[in-house]
N, C-alpha and C positions, 0 to 999 in steps of 0.2 A: 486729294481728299484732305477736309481738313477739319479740325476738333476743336472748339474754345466753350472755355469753361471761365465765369467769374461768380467769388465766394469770398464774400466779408471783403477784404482789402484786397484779396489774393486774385491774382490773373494768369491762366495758362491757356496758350497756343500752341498748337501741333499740328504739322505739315507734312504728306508725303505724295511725291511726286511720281513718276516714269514717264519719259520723252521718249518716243521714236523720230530722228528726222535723217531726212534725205536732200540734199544740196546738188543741182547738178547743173556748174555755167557751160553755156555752150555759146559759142563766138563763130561768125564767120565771116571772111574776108575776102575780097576779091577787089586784081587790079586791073582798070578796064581802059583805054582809049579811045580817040577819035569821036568824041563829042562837035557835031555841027553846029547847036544853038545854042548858049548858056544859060534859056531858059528851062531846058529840059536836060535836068544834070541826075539822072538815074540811070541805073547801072544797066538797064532796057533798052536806053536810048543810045550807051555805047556801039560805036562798030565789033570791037574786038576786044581781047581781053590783051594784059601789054604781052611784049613779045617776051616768051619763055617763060609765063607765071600762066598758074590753076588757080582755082578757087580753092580757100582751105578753109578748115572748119577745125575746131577745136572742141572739146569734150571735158569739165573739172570734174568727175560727181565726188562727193563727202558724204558720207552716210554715218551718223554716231548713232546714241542710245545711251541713257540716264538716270540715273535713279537719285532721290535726294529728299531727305527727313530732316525737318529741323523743329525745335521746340527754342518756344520764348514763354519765360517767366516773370512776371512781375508781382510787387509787392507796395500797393502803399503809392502807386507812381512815384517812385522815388527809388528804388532797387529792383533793378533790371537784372536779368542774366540769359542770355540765348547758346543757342551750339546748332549746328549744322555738319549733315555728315553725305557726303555725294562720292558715287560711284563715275566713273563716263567712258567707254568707249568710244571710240573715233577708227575709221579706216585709213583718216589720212596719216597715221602711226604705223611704223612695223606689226609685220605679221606676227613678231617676238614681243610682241608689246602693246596688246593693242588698250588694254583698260589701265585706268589709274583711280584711284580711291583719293579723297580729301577731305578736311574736315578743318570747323569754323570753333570757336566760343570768344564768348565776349560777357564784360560786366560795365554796366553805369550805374553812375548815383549822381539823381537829380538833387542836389543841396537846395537848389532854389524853392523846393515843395517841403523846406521844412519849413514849419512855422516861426521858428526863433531866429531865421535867416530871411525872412520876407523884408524888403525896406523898397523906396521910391527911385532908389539906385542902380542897385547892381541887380536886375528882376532877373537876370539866369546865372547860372554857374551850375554847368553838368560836368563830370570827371566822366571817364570811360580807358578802358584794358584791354585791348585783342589779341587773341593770338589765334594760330591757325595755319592751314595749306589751301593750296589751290596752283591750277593749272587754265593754258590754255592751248585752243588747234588755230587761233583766227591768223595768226602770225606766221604759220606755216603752210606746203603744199606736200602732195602726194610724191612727187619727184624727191623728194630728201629720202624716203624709205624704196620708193620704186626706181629701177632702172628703166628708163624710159627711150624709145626709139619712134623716131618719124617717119612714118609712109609714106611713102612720094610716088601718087598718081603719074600714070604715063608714063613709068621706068620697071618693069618684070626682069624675074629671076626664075628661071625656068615654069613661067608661067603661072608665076607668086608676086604678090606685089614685094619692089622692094622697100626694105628698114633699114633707117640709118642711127646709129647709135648716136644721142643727142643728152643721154645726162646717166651720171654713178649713184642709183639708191644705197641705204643702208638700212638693210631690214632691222637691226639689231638696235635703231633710236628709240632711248625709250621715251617714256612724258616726263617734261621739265616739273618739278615739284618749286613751287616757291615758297616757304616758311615763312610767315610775318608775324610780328610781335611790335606793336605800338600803343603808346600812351598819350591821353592829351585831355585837353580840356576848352568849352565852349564856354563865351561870356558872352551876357548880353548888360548892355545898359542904357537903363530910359526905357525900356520896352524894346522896340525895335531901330531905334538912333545911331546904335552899335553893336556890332556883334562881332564876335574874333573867334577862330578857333586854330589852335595850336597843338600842333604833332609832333611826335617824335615815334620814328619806326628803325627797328632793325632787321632789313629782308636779307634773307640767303635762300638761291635759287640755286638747287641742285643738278644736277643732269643736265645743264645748261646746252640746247643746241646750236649752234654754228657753223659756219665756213671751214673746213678744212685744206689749205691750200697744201698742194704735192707735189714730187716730180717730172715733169714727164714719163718717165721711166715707169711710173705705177701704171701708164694704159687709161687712164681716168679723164674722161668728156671734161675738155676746159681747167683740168690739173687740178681738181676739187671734186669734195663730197663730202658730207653735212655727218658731224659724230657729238655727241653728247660728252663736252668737254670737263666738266665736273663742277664743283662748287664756286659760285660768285656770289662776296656779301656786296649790299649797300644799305649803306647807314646816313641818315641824315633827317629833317623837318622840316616840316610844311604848316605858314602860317597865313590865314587870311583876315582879310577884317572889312568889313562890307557895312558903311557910314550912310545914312538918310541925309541927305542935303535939303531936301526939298519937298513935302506933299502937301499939294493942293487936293483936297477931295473934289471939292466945288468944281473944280475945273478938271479932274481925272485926271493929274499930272503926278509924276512922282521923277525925282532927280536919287538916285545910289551914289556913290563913291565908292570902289573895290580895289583895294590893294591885298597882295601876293606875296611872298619873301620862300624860297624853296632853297634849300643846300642837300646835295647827294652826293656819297663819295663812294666808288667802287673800289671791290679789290677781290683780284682772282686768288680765294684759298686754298683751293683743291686742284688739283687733273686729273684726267682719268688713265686708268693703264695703258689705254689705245693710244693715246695723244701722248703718254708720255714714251711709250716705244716709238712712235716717229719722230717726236726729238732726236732719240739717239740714232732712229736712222739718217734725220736727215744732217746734222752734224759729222763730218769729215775730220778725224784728226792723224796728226803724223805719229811717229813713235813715241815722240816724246810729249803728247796731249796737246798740243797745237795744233787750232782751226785751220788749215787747210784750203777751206772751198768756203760761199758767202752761205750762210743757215738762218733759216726764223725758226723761231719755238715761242712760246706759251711760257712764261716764267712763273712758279708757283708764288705767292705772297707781294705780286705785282697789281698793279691798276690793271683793270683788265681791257683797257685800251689800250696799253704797252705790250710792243712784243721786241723781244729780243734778238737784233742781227749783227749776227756779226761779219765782217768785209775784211778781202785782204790787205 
């Protein structure tokens, strides 16, 4: 649904949204032998399948649900100001967690549409401010929140198929929230001969999910399972500048130039209580605080690619 209104100089738009969707891959494999001709390489024309394998089949489904409002104002083309506010559900989250809430604003000012700023030069210069949340599911699977086990056709258990235990959910993940705040500014010059645009953002991603690695001793598929490790900033900018070398109309040709320049620095500022009680469990010391046995942990106010071991 959506609403626009313009009056004198003044422009408003307003948007509201609701998604239902349903995702579901399904995969299946099978390993065959004893092919006679290699022009008929279908899985038909096999004799048999190899010795000791079934055909298996696999099942993702994703099911979310969305809601999302947003208004944009302008003034003059020249003073912009929007915001955005979205709900979202996903199943592939904990049952402890399934919706997360976010929200957007942002301001530009096109200088270029003043008139005391027009010249044969520099034809753009936009400034712009965002700040804001957001989240996403596309990075993640159902296995991090579910405990998952495999049915293995042709093996019963009093007359039940058997399950074998193949991964550790954790109902309790919640949604990663990302915070961004960034500044920057677009230049054109000559019209379209040059154009540059220059960022500078400050993200912190909260509830960050990850790999948990453990001990044997916990009983956990593969010595891991996925927990919401706590706050990660990254600070750094983004500049591009995208140069006309070349256009021919006449001839439909057109030659770009695009150079890139990006700096990003992470640092783990936060953990969370869970990750920091297995520090201490997984750290071994003597009477007198001496490590013991080799430990990783998660060190708070580190690069968040750094982790901390110590060895005998």
């Amino acid at each position: 649904m959506q609403y626009s209104n313009k009056f004198g100089k003044h422009q408003l738009v307003a948007n509201a949204v609701a998604e239902i969707r349903k995702q579901n891959t399904v995969g299946n494999r099978n390993t065959v032998t004893g092919y006679v001709d290699d022009r008929f390489m279908t899985p038909q024309m096999a004799l048999q399948y190899a010795a000791g394998s079934l055909p298996e089949s696999t099942s993702l489904p994703v099911r979310s649900v969305g809601f999302l409002g947003s208004l944009f104002y302008t003034y003059d083309n020249k003073y912009n100001v929007s915001g955005t506010l979205r709900s979202d559900g996903a199943s592939i989250y904990g049952s402890q967690n399934r919706f997360g809430t976010f929200w957007s604003a942002g301001f530009s000012y096109n200088m270029h549409n003043e008139e005391w700023f027009k010249n044969d030069f520099l034809t753009r210069l936009r400034w712009y401010l965002n700040a804001g949340t957001s989240s996403t599911v596309s990075e993640f699977n159902v296995g991090m929140v579910s405990t998952s086990y495999n049915f293995l056709s042709g093996r019963n258990y009093y007359n039940q198929y058997a399950a074998i235990y193949s991964g550790q959910g954790n109902p309790a993940v919640r949604w990663p929230e990302q915070q961004q705040r960034s500044i920057g500014a677009e230049f054109g010059i000559m019209g379209d001969f040059l154009k540059v645009d220059v960022s500078f953002y400050d993200r912190v991603t909260n509830r960050m999910i990850s790999t948990v690695n453990v001990a044997p001793s916990f009983g956990f598929y593969d010595n891991k399972f996925f927990q919401n490790l706590g706050k990660v900033q990254n600070k750094g900018f983004e500049a591009m500048a995208n140069m006309r070398i070349l256009n021919n109309s006449a001839k439909d040709f057109s030659w770009y130039l695009s150079l890139g320049a990006v700096q990003n620095r992470s640092k783990l500022k936060e953990i969370s209580n869970e990750l920091r009680t297995l520090n201490e469990s997984l750290v071994k010391k003597d009477d007198k605080g001496n490590v013991i046995q080799p430990s990783q942990y998660y060190q708070q106010g580190q690069s968040s690619a750094l982790s901390v071991r110590y060895l005998l």
